[in-house]
N, C-alpha and C positions, 0 to 999 in steps of 0.2 A: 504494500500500500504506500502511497507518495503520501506521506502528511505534512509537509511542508513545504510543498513544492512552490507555492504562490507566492511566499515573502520574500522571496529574490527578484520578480517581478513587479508588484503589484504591493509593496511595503506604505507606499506612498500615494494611496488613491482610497478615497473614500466615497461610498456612493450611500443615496439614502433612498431605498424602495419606495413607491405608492401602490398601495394595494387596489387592484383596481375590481369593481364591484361583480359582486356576481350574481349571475344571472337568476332571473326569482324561481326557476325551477332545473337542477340539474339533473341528467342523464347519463347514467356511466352504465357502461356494455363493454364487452370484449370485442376491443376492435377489428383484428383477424374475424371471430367468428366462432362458429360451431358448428360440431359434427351432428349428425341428423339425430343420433340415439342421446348428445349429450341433456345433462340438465342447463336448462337455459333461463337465467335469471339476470334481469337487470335492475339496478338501482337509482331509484332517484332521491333528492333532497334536496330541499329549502327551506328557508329561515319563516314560512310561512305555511299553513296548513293546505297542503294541497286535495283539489274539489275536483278533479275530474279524471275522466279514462283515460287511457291507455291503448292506443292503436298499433298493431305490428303490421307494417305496409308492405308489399312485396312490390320495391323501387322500380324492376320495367314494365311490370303492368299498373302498376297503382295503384292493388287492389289491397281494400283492408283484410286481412287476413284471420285477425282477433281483435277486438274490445275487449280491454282487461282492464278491471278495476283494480285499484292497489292495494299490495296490502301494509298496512301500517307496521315498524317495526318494533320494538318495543325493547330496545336497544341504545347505549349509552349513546348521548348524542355528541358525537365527536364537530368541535367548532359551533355546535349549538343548534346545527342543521336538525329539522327532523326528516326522519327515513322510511320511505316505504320500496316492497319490492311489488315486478310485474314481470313474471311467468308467464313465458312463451313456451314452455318443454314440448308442448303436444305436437307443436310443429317442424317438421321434418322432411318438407318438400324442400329441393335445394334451389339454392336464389339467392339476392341479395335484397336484404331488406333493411327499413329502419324503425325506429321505436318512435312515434310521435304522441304527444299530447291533444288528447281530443278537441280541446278547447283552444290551448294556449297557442297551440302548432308547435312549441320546441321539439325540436328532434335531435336523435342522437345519428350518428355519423352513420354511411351505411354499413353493412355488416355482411357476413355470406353465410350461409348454413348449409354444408356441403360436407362429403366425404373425403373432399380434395383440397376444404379449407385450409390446410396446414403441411401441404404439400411444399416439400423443396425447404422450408425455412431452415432445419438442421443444417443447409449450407451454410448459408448468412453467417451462422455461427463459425463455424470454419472457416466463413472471411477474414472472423474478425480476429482466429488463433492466428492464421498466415501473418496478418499485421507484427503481431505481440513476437516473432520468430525474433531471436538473437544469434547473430551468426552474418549470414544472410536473411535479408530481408523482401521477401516478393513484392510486398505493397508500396517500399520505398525504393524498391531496386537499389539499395545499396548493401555493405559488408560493416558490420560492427563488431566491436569489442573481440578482437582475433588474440586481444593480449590477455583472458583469463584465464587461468590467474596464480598468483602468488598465492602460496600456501601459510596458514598457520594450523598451531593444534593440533598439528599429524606428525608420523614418525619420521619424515623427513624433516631437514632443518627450517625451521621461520623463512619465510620468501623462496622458499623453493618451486621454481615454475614448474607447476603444473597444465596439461592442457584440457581448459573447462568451458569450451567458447562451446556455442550452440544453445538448444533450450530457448523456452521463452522468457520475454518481458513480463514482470511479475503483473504489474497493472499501469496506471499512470507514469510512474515510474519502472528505471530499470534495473532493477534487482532482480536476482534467479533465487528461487528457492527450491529443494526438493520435496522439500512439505509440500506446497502444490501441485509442483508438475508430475509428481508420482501419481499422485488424486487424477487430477488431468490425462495422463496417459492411460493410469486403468479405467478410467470410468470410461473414456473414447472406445478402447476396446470390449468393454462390457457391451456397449452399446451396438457397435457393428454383430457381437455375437448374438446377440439377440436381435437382432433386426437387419442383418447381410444385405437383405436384397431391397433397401431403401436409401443408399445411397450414392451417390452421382460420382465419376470419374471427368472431371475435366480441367485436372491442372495435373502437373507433375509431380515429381520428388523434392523441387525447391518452391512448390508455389506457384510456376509459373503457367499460363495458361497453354491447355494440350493434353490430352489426354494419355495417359499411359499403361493404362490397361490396371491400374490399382484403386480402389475405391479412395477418394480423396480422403476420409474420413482414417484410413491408415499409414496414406502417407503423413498426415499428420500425427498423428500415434507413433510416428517412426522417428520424426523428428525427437521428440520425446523420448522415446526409446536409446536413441543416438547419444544423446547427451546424458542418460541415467547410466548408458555403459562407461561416460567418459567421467562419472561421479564415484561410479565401483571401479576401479581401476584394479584392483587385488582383491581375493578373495577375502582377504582380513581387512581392505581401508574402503572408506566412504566417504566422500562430502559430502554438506548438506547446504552449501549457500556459497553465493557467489555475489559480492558488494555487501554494503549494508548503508545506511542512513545515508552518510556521508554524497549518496550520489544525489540526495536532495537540495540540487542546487539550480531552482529554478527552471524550467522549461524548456527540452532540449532535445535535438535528432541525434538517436543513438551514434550514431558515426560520427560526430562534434561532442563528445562527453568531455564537460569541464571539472569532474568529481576527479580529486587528486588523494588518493591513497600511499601517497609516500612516492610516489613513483612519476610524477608531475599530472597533466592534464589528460586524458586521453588516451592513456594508458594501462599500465596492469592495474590487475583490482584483486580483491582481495579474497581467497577460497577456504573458507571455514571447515576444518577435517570433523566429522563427528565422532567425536568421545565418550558421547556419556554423560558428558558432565559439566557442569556451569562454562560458560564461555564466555568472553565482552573484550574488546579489545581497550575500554575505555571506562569508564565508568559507570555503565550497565552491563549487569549480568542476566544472562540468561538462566532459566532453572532445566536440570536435564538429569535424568536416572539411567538413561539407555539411549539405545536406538534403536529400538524394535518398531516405532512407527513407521520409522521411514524405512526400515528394509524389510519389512513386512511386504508393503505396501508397497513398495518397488517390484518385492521377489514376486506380489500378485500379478503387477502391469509384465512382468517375463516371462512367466508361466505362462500368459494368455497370448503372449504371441510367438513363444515358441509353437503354441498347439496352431492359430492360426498360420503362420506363415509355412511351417508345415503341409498342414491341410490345403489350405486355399491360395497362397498362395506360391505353394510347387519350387520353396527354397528352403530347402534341409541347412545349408551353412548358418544361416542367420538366424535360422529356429534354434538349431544346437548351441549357438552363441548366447540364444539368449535363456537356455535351457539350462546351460553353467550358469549366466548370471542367475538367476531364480534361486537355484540352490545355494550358491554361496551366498547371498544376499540372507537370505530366508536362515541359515545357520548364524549368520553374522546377528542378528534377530534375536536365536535363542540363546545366543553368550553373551549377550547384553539387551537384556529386557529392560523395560523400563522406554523413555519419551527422550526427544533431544527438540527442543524448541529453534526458535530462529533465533536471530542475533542482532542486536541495536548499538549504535556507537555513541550518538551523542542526543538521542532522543530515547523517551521510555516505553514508545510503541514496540510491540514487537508479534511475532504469532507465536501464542500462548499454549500450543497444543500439550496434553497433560494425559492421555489417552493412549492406549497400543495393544493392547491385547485384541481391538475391534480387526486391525492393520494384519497382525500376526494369524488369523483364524483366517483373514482374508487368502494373504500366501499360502498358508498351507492346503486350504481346499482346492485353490486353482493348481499347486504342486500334486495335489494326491491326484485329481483329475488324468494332468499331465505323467506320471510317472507310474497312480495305480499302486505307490506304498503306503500298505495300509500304515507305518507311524504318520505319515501327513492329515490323514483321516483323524487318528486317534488324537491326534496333539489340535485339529483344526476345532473339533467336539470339544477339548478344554478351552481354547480361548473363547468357545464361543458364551461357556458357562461364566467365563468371567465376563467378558464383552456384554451382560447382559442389559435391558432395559437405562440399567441406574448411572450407566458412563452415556447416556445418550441426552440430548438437550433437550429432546421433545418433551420430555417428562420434566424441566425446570423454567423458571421464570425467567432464569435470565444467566448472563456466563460472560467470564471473561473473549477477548479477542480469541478467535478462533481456538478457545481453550478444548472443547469436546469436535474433536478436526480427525476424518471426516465428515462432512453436517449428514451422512447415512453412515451406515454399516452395510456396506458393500456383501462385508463375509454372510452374513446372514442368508441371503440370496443364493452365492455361489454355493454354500453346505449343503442348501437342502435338497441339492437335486441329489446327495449322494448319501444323505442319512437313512435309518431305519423310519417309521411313519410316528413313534413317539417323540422322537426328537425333530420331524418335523414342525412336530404343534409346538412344540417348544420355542423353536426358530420365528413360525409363524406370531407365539404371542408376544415376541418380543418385537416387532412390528406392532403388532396390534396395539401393546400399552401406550408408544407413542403415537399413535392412529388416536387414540382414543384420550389420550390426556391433551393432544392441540386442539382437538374435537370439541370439548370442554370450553378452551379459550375464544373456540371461535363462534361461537353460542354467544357471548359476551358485546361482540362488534358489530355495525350493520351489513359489514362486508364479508364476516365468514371466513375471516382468515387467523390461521393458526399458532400464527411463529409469533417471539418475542420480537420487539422491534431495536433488537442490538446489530450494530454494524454490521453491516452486510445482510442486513435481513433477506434480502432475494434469492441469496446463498440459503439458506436456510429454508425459502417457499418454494425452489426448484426440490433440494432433495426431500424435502416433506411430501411433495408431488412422486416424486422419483418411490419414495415408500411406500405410497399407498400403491402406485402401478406395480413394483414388485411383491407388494401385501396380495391383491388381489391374483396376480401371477405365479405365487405361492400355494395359496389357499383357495382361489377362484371363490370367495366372498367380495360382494359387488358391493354393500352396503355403501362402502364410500364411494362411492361416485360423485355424488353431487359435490362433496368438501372437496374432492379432485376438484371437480372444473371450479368449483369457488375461487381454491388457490391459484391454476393456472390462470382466471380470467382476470386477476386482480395484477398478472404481470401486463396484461394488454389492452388493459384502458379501464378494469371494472372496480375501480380507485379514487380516491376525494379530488385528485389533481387528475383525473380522465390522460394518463398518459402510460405508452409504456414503456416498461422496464429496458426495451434492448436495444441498442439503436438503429435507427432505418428500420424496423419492422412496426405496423405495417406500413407499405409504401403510401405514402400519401396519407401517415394517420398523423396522433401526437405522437412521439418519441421524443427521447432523449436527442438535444442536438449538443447544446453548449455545454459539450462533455472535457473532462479532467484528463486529459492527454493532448501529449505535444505536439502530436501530427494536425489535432484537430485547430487548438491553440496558434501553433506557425505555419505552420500548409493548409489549415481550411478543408485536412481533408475529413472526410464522412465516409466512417467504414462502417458497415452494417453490419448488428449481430451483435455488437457488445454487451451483455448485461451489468447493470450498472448494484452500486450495493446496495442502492433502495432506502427508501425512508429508514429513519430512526426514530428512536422517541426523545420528543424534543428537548427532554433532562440532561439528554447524552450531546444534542448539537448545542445545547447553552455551555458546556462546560466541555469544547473539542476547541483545540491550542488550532492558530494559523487561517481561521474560515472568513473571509470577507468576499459578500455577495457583489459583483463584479456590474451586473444589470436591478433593474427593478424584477421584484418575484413577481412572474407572471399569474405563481399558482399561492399569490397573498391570503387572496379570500378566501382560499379552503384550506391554507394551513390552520391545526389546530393543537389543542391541550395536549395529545396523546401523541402523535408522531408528525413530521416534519419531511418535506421532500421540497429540493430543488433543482431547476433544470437549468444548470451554473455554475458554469469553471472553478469558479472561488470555492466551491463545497464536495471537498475530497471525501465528505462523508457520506453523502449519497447520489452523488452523478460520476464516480470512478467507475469505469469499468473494470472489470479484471480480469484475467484469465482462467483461473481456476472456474470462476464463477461461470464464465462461457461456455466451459469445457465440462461444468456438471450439469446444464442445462442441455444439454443432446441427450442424452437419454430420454428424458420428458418430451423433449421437442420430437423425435424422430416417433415415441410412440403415440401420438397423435397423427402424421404423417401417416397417408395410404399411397 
């Protein structure tokens, strides 16, 4: 995360918002749309008691399709609005239509309700990985950072080059971490395995457009991959980061980096070996027991592609490569259990993760898979016992920065295709409790949504989404459906601020423009597909170091008491995009794709 990236530019400018009034009846829908079978619910509210219907209009005929009265909500009124909802589920003809007011005429934007509505989007997302690439870069056409990096903390001596160039851009800023990109790469390949034949071929191995005969979706996974092997370099050593804070020096194209780590401008940076154990090169420390999170959850993302690139795609060398990595990773795991967090130099943010037994049950399931020894099986059954409900955040009110990281448990899923039928249910209720304790929370709001609204919330309403599709894929109990499409529709426009979560999607809707990256900041460009980290609540953006709103808030009149969103550079808190956060929203995205 970049949290200070603005005070090198923008120290010296002050702007002062007008909130500008909102309209006396709002409409908030998912702007993409709905599949024919989904629940379909949209929201309205106003400072006033609303008197009339509700028409769902099908846009090229013009025909009203329903008059629905509304129903009132009886839900805390966030910003003072009051809320009612207007159910259109019955209809399932596909089309494009809009939500209007009998009387009033406001309308909400049009909408599709089709099979095919959410077709192709899982690229988008992949646009926006290609961007975040370190190394080469497709979207910039250029080569960065060829100089990391300089080692500390490892058995070699202090500043020993290492070579650790590759990987992506953490988010706004350019930091690498393998706490993410491990997440990132396995969840990508989780994803193609369960849905292979939904993804599109038409760039290469760098990004660049042409098709080469590999689903895009793994040559990015491969990128990934590339750079986890050049993290594991020995069976006994790992990194686990590359930069730290220091590169928060105002706004800037990776191939011009003004972040000096001893080595001047432009230059090496700095490659944190993991240990184990506290780290900080300066006066913060990181907290760390092991490193089983992250070589867990690596040795998962190799497991899955030794078996894919095997299988499918008819390359035994690079499977068997990554067949070694898996295992030695995954042993390196069980000699040093415990968490190894990220590293901060001269700020106290950092990612908190505190969690590995989830990471460790993951590798070994996908190893027993791949290799068929039952100890991976039997070692995958104890983490999973530990792993259970109570390391998960669905079941808490609120948590440190990415402290309970992964925001799913991947392992859960991959077990149960290989357990006995009681240890299924077992698997399964540990989904379910978090199914059912955000279920709770979301009873509470007029919008039905589950998660705490701690940084990065979106991270958190992808893989809550991402749970219940694999809860029901488990257990084939449909019950959640409607709380699915609640959470997905609130990422694309079904929200106080009517906008959505990712950027450019959908074309021509609200999204995210005046986002927290440099490309968008000094090139003006607009990559589609980013997911940004989403509102907060607003206790947390009163008291976040470095945030000044850059324009007037567009979205004034419907911020309120409980959470907070803007669509503005100056607020690293919830208009960053990030990678990870990208990269664990395909899954969710591609299983609504037909």
């Amino acid at each position: 995360m970049s949290y200070l990236l603005l005070l090198t530019l923008f120290l010296n400018l002050t702007f002062y918002p007008e909130s500008p009034k909102a309209a006396e009846i709002q409409i908030r829908i998912n702007q993409i749309g709905y599949l024919p079978e989904d629940s379909k619910v949209a929201v309205i509210f106003s400072k006033e008691t609303v008197r009339e219907n509700f028409l769902l209009v099908h846009v090229e005929t013009g025909e009203t399709v329903l008059d629905i009265k509304p129903v009132k909500l009886k839900k805390d009124a966030w910003g003072g609005f009051l809320y009612w909802e207007v159910d259109f589920s019955p209809i399932s003809e596909a089309g494009q239509y809009v939500v209007k007011g009998k009387k009033s005429g406001v309308s909400s934007s049009p909408f599709l309700i089709s099979n095919n509505a959410y077709a192709g989007y899982q690229e988008q997302l992949l646009e926006f990985m290609r961007q975040q690439r370190c190394g080469y870069n497709p979207a910039l056409d250029m080569v960065c950072h060829q100089k990391d990096g300089r080692s500390f903390f490892g058995p070699m001596p202090d500043s020993t080059f290492v070579d650790l160039s590759g990987g992506w851009h953490d988010a706004g800023d350019q930091l690498k971490y393998l706490i993410t990109s491990s997440y990132a790469t396995a969840h990508m390949l989780m994803a193609y395995e369960m849905y292979p034949d939904r993804f599109e071929d038409k760039v290469n191995a760098l990004g660049q457009p042409g098709a080469n005969g590999i689903p895009d979706i793994l040559d990015e996974a491969k990128w990934g991959l590339d750079w986890i092997h050049k993290m594991h370099p020995a069976p006994d050593q790992l990194f686990h980061q590359v930069a730290d804070d220091r590169d928060h020096r105002g706004f800037k194209i990776p191939n011009k980096d003004n972040a000096d780590y001893g080595w001047g401008e432009n230059s090496y940076r700095v490659g944190y070996f993991a240990t184990g154990k506290p780290q900080g090169l300066s006066k913060y420390q990181s907290e760390a027991t092991g490193v089983a999170n992250l070589a867990g959850r690596s040795a998962a993302a190799m497991a899955l592609a030794a078996r894919i690139w095997e299988r499918d795609l008819n390359d035994p060398v690079f499977a068997a490569k990554c067949k070694r990595a898996a295992i030695s990773l995954y042993q390196l795991g069980r000699e040093k259990e415990g968490f190894q967090q990220g590293n901060s130099y001269g700020a106290p943010y950092r990612y908190n993760e505190e969690t590995w037994a989830d990471d460790m049950e993951w590798g070994a399931a996908e190893l027993y898979k791949l290799t068929k020894e039952d100890r991976y099986l039997e070692q995958a059954k104890s983490y999973a016992l530990q792993s259970n409900t109570a390391d998960s955040w669905t079941v808490r009110d609120s948590a440190a920065h990415y402290q309970l990281y992964p925001f799913i448990n991947m392992g859960h899923y991959s077990l149960h295709e290989v357990v006995d039928e009681d240890f299924k249910k077992t698997l399964e209720g540990y989904y379910k409790d978090g199914i059912d304790y955000t279920l709770k929370r979301a009873q509470k709001n007029p919008f039905h949504i589950g998660v705490p609204f701690i940084w990065c919330s979106n991270n958190l309403l992808t893989s809550l989404a991402t749970q219940v599709i694999l809860y029901e894929k488990m257990s084939g109990d449909k019950q959640f459906e409607p709380f699915l499409a609640s959470q997905r529709d609130w990422l694309f426009g079904k929200n106080p601020w009517g906008s959505s979560m990712f950027t450019g999607i959908p074309d021509g809707g609200e999204f995210p423009v005046e986002v927290h990256t440099a490309p968008y900041v000094l090139l003006g460009m607009d990559v589609p597909g980013g997911l940004v980290d989403g509102p907060v609540y607003t206790s947390i953006y009163n008291n976040l170091l470095g945030l000044t709103l850059l324009k007037p808030d567009k979205f004034a009149a419907f911020q309120n008491e409980h959470v907070v969103y803007h669509d503005d550079v100056g607020d690293y808190s919830t208009n960053e995009p990030t990678m990870d956060g990208t990269a664990g929203a395909i899954l969710m995205m591609v299983h609504f794709s037909r």
